[in-house]
Structures are given as structure tokens and as C-alpha cells.
C-alpha positions in Angstrom: 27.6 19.4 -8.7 24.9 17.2 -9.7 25.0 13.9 -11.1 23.3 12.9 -14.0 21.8 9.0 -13.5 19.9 7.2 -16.5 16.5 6.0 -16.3 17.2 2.8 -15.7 19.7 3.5 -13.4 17.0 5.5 -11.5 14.4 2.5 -11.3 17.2 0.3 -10.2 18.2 2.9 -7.0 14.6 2.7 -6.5 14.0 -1.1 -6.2 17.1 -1.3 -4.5 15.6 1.0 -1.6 12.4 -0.9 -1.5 13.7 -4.3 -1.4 13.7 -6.2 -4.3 17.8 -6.7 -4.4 17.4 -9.3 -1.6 17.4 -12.6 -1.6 14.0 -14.1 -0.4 14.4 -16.1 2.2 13.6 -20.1 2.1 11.9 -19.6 5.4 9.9 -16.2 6.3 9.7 -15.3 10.1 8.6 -12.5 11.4 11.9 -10.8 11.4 11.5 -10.8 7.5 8.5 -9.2 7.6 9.9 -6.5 10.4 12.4 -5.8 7.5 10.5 -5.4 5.1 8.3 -2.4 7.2 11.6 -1.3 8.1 11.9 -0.2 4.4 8.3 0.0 3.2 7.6 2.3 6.3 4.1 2.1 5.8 1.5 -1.1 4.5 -1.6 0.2 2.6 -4.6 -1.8 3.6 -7.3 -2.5 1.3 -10.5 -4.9 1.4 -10.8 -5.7 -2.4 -10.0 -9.5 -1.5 -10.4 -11.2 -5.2 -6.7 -12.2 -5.2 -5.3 -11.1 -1.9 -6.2 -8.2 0.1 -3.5 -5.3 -1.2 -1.8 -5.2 2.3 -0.6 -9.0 2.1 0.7 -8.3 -1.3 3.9 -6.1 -0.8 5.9 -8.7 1.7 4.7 -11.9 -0.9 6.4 -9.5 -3.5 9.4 -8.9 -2.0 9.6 -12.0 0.5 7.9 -15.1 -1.3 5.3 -17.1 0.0 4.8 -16.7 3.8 2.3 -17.8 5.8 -0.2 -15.3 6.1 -1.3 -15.8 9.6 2.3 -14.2 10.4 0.9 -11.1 9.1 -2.2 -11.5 10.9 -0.5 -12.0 14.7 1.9 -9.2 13.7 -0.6 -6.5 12.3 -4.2 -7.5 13.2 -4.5 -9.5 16.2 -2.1 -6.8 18.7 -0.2 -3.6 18.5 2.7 -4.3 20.2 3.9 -3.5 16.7 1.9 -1.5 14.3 -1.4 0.4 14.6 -3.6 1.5 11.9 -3.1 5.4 10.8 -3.7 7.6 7.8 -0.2 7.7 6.7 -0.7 7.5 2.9 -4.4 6.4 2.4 -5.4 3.7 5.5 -1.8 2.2 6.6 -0.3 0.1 8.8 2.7 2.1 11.1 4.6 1.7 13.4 3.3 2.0 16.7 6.3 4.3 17.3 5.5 6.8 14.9 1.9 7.9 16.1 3.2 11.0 17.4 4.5 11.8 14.3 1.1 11.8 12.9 -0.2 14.6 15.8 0.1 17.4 13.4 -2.0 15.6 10.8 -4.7 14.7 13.7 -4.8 18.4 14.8 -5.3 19.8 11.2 -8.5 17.1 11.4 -9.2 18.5 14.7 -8.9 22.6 13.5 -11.0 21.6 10.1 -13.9 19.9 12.5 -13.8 22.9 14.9 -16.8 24.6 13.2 -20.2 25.1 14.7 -21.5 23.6 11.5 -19.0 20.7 11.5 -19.8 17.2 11.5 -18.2 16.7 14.8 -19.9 19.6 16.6 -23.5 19.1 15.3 -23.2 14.7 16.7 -21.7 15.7 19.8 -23.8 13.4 21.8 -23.4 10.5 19.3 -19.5 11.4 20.1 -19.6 11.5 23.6 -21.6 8.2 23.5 -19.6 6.5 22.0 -16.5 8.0 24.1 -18.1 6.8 27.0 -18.8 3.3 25.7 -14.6 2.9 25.0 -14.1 4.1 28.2 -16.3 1.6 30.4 -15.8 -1.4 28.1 -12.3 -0.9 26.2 -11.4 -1.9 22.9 -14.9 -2.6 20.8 -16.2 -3.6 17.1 -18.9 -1.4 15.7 -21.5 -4.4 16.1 -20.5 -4.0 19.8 -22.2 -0.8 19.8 -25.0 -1.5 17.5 -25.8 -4.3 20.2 -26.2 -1.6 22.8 -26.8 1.4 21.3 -29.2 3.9 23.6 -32.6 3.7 20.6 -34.5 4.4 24.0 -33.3 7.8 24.1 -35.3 8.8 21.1 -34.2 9.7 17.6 -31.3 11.1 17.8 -29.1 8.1 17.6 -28.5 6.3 14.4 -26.0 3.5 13.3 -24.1 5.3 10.4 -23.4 8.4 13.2 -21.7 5.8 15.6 -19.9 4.2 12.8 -18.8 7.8 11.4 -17.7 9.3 15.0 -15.6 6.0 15.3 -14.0 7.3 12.0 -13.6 11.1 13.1 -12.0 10.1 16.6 -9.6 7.6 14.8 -8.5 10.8 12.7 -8.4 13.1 15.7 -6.0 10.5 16.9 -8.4 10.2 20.0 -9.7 6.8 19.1 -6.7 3.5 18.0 -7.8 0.9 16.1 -6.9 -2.2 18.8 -6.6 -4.9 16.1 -9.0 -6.5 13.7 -10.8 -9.5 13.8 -11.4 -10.7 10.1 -11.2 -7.5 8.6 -13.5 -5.8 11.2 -11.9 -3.1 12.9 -11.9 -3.2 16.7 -11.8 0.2 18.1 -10.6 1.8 21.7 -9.7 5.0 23.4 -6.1 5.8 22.0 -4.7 5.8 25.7 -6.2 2.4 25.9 -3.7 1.3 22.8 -1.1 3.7 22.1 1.8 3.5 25.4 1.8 6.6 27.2 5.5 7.5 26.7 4.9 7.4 22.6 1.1 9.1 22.9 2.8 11.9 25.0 5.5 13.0 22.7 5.8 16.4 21.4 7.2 16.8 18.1 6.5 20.2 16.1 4.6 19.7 13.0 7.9 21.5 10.9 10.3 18.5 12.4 7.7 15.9 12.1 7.5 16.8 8.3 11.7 16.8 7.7 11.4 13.4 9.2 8.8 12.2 7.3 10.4 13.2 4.4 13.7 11.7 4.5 11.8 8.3 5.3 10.3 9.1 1.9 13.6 9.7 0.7 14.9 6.6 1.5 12.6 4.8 0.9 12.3 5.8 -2.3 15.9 6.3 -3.0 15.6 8.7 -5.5 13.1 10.6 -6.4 11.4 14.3 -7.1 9.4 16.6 -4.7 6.0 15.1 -6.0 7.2 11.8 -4.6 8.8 12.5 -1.5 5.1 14.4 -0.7 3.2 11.6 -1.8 4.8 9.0 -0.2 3.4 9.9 3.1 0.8 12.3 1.4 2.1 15.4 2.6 0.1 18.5 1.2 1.7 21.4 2.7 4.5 21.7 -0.5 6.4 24.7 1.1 7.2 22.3 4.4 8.3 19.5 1.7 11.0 22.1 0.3 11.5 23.7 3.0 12.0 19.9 4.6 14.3 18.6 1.1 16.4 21.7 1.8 17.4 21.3 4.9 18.2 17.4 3.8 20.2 19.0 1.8 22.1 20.8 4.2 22.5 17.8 6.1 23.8 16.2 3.6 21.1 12.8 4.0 19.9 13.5 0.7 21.6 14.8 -2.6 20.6 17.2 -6.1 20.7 14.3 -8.8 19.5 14.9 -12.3 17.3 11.6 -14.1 17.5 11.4 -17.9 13.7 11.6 -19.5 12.5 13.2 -16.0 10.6 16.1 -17.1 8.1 18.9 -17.5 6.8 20.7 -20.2 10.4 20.0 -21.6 12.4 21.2 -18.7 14.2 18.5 -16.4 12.5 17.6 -13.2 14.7 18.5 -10.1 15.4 15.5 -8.0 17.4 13.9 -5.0 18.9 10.7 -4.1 19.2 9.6 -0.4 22.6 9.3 0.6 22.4 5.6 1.8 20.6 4.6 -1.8 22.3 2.0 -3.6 23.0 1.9 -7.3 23.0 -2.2 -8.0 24.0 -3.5 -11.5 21.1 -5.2 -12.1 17.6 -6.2 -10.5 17.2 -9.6 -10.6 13.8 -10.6 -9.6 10.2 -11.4 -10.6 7.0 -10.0 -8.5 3.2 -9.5 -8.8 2.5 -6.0 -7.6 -0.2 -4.8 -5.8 -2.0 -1.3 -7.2 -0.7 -0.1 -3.7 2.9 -1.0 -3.2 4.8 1.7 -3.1 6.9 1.3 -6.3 3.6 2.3 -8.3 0.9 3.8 -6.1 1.9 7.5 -7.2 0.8 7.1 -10.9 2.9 10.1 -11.8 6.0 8.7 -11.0 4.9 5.0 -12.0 4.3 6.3 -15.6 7.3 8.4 -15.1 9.8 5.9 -14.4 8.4 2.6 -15.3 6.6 4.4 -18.3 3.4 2.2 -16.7 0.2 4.1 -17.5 -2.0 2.3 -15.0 -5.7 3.1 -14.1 -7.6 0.7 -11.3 -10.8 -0.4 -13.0 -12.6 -1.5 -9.7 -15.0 1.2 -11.0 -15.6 1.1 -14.5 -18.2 0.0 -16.1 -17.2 -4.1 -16.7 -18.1 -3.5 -20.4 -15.5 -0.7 -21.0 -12.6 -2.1 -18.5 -9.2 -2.3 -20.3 -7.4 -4.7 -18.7 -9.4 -6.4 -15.9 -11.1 -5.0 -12.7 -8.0 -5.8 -10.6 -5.0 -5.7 -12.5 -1.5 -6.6 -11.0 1.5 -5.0 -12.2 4.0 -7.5 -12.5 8.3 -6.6 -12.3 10.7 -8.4 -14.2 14.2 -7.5 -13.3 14.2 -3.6 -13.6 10.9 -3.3 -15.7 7.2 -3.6 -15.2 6.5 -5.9 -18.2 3.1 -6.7 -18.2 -0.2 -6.5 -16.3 -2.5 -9.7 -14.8 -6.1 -9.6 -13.5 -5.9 -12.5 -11.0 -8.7 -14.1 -9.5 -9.1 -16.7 -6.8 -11.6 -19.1 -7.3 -11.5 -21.0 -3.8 -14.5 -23.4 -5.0 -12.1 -25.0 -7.4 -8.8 -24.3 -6.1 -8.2 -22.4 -9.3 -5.9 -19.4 -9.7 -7.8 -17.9 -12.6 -5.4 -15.4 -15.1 -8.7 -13.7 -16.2 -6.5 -11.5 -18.5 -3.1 -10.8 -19.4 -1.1 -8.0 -21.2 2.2 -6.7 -22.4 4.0 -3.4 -21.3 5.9 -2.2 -23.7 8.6 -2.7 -21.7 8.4 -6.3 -21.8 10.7 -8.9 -24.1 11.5 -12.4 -24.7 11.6 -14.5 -21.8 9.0 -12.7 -19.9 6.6 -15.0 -20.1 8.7 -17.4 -18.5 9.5 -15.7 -15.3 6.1 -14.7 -15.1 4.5 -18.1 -15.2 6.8 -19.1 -12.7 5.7 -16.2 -10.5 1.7 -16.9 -10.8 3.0 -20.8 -9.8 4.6 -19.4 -6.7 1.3 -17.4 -6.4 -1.0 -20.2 -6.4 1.3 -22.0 -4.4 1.2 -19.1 -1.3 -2.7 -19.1 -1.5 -3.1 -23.1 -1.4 -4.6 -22.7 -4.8 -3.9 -26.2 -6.9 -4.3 -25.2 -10.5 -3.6 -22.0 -12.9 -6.1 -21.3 -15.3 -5.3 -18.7 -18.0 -8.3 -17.2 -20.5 -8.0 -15.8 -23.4 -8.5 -11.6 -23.0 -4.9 -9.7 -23.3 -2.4 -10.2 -25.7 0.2 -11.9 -23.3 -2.5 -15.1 -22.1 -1.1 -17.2 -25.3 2.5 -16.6 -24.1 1.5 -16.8 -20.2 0.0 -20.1 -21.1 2.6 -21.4 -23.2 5.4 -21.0 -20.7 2.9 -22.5 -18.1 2.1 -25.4 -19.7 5.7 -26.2 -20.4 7.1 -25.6 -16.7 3.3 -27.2 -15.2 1.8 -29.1 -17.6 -0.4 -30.9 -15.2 -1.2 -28.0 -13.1 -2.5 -25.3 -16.0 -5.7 -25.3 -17.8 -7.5 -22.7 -20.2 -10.8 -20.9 -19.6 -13.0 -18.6 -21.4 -13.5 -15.3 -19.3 -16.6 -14.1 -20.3 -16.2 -10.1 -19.6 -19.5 -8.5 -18.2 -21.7 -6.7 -19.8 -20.2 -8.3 -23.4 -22.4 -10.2 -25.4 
């Protein structure tokens, strides 16, 4: 028998699993922010660093402000924890999982197999730079530059070294040791990954089911589309194949979602077993583009009904809503969408635009403004400065001014390429 959940009830299962029912703790160690992975599975990383890079956001949203050097020892600096893998785009993992990720390293390694790949035609740059790991251990790309072989003619070049680093990392025979800034440092995976974990066999069907009851659970309910996106799994017949014997197993189970469908016909879905259904979500958090409760756009507009494009690449002239804009959650909804900026020079948090969802109602504002306010806070930013572009920045300021009135300002955003 399947049961039948409302919307609402769905986006509340889902927020559930991905942490937004707990209670943010007055302190963050780095326990939280093992919890947090623990349910998240995976951390995007992104360099767009206008607000805060993407991969800080998702444990500010669900944790509060935390210092983010905690992040950096945990996740940049070592791998005693996490290494760097393409789980969903470029993610943080757990160093655990890497053998999980063989099967997507060998399809790398069978698609590069041709005599006219990429891989086969730079085999000495490869070898090279093989070697190089191999004598010296873990290394930055500027390493190599410093030393690469330009006496052996004109074969070498710097964007072949840079672009075997990046096929060996997805052959899974190169690691990435750590980062310093935001400059990956690269080694031999045997020189990072422990033996015992490098050396497990898992087969690629097994490796999938696992995968996708992670998905499951950490997306507590949700359709086939998500479950294979969560982790980006192409190979659709191993996702059924993997959902049905879930099934079986009874870890995951047939639920039908009110408004979830396709050309008219409902969308089949399942809920994990250990998904919670909580009264209500009582929260407030500025989401990244790449957390997890909106990076598939399908199921962002299909259960938050948030249409959402990033506009990184349009033309500033013909951008909608800002070239970075944040989600932001109130309780159960996504009410409303900011294009943050930090302006370091003035210690400014700059709202460069703000808008409504239609989701959103009264009292938004409020719980919004106090959001941006714990934002500024977390980035040592002394002021909030709203402009006056979106439809929400009157009501964003309002509720600002009356909870901060010495700490908000207004300030004309003058979009790009607008006269």
C-alpha cells in the first residue's frame, strides 16, 4: 500500500533528513560539523568567493556561525577525514568512501582508453608528472611549473601538466592532499588514500545500491531523478534496479506526493525508512546554489516551486535577480532570494538585491533580516547595507532597521551594463 504525503509534508521529511530540525548549537566543534557530513554525505566546493565560497555555506545554514578555520583543518589542511572526489560535481567525501567511487574512476579510465584520447596522445606529460609525485610527494601545480623539463623541447606545456593532474585525479590515480588557500595540492593516491580503504573491492552494481540509499536518506523522500542526482548517477537502469532492491529490503518505501507529476500522471516516489515526518520546520537559513536541498533544479522547483537559474553567466544587463543569488528558507518554504556581497574594504555586507518567492508571507522579512545579521556577524562584517533592486529590499530594510538600527544603511546598486 502506498501512502499518500502532502506537499508540504514532503519538504518537511526532506529538511528533516538534511538537518534543519536541529537545534544549532551555541558552540560549533568539529563534532558538529562531522554531523552535519554525516547527513549531507557530500560538500560541493566552489571558488565563486563574493559572499562565501559555496562549500562553507551548507554547515553556516544548518549550524550557525562557526569559525571557519574549523572547516579549513578538517577539509583542507589533512585527509584524515575527507578527500576531494567527483561525487556530485567537485565534493568533499569521506575518505572512507573512495572505493566507492572505483567504478566511476574506471568508466574515466575505459572512456580515455582510446589511441586518440587525451590521455594516450600526453603520455609523457603523464608519466612526468607521475614521476614527479612519486620522488617529491604531495605537490601544487606551481610546484611543477617551477621545475618543469622546458629543456627537453616542445613537447611540454603548462596547461598539459595542469590537465594530466585533472585526468589522474579522475582515474583515481592522483588524491588531492589538501589545499592551501584554495590551491589544490596534489599526490599519488597511495601517497593519500590508506592502503586498507584504496584496496577495497566493491562491484560497481553494490557500490551503486549503496550510493543510493545514502541518497535516499539523505533526501528522505524523493523520486528516481533525485536519488540519481544526488550522487549523479547516470546509469538509470542500476538506479531502479538499486531502488528495487531497497525496496525489498525494506530501507526505503513506495510513497505517493500530492502535485508530484508528469505530463499529468503522478511521479513515483520513495521515502527512506528512518525519514522523519516533523510538525513543523522551524528555522531560517541563507542557501547556497549548491546545498543539497536545491542543487537539482527539477526537484527544487518541484517541491519548493523555486524556479532558480545561477546568473554567474549572464550578461549583468539582463540578470534577474543578481549574479549570485541565495535562496533563503523560512520554516518549510524558500521565501525569497538575496544577492549578497562582501565588501571587506568597508566591513559592509551589501544586500545588492532582494526578492519575494511566492511562497513567502508576513513576517518574512523579519526572520530574514535576522538571518543576514547572523551572516554579517559569521564573516566579521560590521554593517548591512541593503539597495534598492528586488521587490523585498524595502521590507528587508525595514525589519533591519528596526532590529539594527545602528548597524543597517541603504545603498544604490548600480547594475552593470544599465545606464
Amino acid at each position: 500500500m502506498t501512502d499518500t504525503l502532502s506537499p508540504a509534508q514532503a519538504r518537511r521529511i526532506a529538511l528533516a533528513a538534511q538537518g534543519f530540525t536541529r537545534a544549532r548549537p551555541a558552540t560549533v566543534s568539529g563534532r558538529h560539523l562531522h554531523r552535519v557530513m554525516d547527513r549531507l554525505g557530500v560538500l560541493q566546493i566552489d571558488s565563486v568567493n563574493v559572499f562565501a565560497r559555496s562549500h562553507y555555506l551548507p554547515l553556516f545554514s544548518r549550524l550557525g556561525a562557526y569559525d571557519p578555520a574549523l572547516l579549513d583543518r578538517l577539509f583542507l589542511s589533512r585527509t584524515t577525514h575527507y578527500v576531494e572526489y567527483l561525487a556530485h560535481e567537485a565534493t568533499f567525501i569521506p575518505v572512507e568512501d573512495w572505493h566507492l567511487w572505483r567504478f566511476r574512476m574506471d568508466d574515466f579510465r575505459r572512456r580515455w582508453s582510446a589511441e586518440d584520447s587525451w590521455l594516450r596522445s600526453n603520455a609523457r606529460t603523464v608519466e612526468w608528472v607521475q614521476d614527479e609525485l612519486r620522488a617529491r610527494g604531495p605537490l601544487r601545480p606551481v610546484d611543477l611549473r617551477a621545475d618543469a623539463p622546458r629543456e627537453r623541447g616542445t613537447w611540454w606545456d603548462w596547461d598539459e601538466v595542469k590537465l594530466a593532474l585533472e585526468h589522474l585525479w579522475r582515474t583515481g590515480d592522483v588524491a588531492v592532499s589538501g589545499r592551501r588557500g584554495f590551491e589544490r595540492t596534489y599526490a599519488l593516491a597511495e601517497q593519500v588514500i590508506p592502503d586498507g580503504i584504496r584496496s577495497r573491492e566493491i562491484p560497481r552494481e553494490d557500490a551503486i545500491r549503496e550510493l543510493v540509499r545514502r541518497a535516499a536518506r539523505s533526501s528522505g523522500v524523493g523520486t528516481a531523478a533525485d536519488l540519481a542526482d544526488y550522487y549523479r548517477l547516470r546509469d538509470r537502469a542500476a538506479v531502479t534496479a538499486a531502488i528495487a532492491d531497497l525496496v525489498d529490503t525494506e530501507e526505503v518505501q513506495p510513497v505517493s506526493v500530492r502535485g508530484w507529476e508528469r505530463g499529468g500522471r503522478p511521479l513515483p516516489a520513495w521515502r527512506h525508512r528512518d525519514a522523519v515526518l516533523p510538525r513543523r520546520v522551524e528555522t531560517a537559513a541563507l542557501l547556497t546554489p549548491f546545498d543539497p536541498v536545491v542543487w537539482f533544479r527539477e526537484r527544487a522547483l518541484r517541491a519548493f516551486e523555486l524556479d532558480y537559474r545561477i546568473e554567474i553567466y549572464v550578461p549583468a544587463a539582463k540578470r534577474r535577480y543578481g549574479y549570485y543569488s541565495l535562496p533563503v528558507l523560512v520554516g518549510d518554504r524558500i521565501v525569497a532570494r538575496v544577492d549578497l556581497k562582501a565588501d571587506r574594504g568597508t566591513s559592509t555586507l551589501q544586500v545588492q538585491s532582494a526578492w519575494w518567492e511566492p511562497q513567502a508571507r508576513p513576517g518574512d522579512a523579519e526572520a530574514i533580516a535576522a538571518e543576514l545579521l547572523r551572516a554579517a556577524q559569521w564573516q566579521g562584517l560590521e554593517q548591512v547595507s541593503v539597495s534598492g533592486w528586488g521587490d523585498a529590499t524595502a521590507g528587508v530594510h525595514a525589519a533591519l532597521a528596526s532590529t539594527a538600527p545602528g548597524v543597517v544603511r541603504r545603498h544604490v546598486h548600480v547594475r552593470e551594463g544599465v545606464a
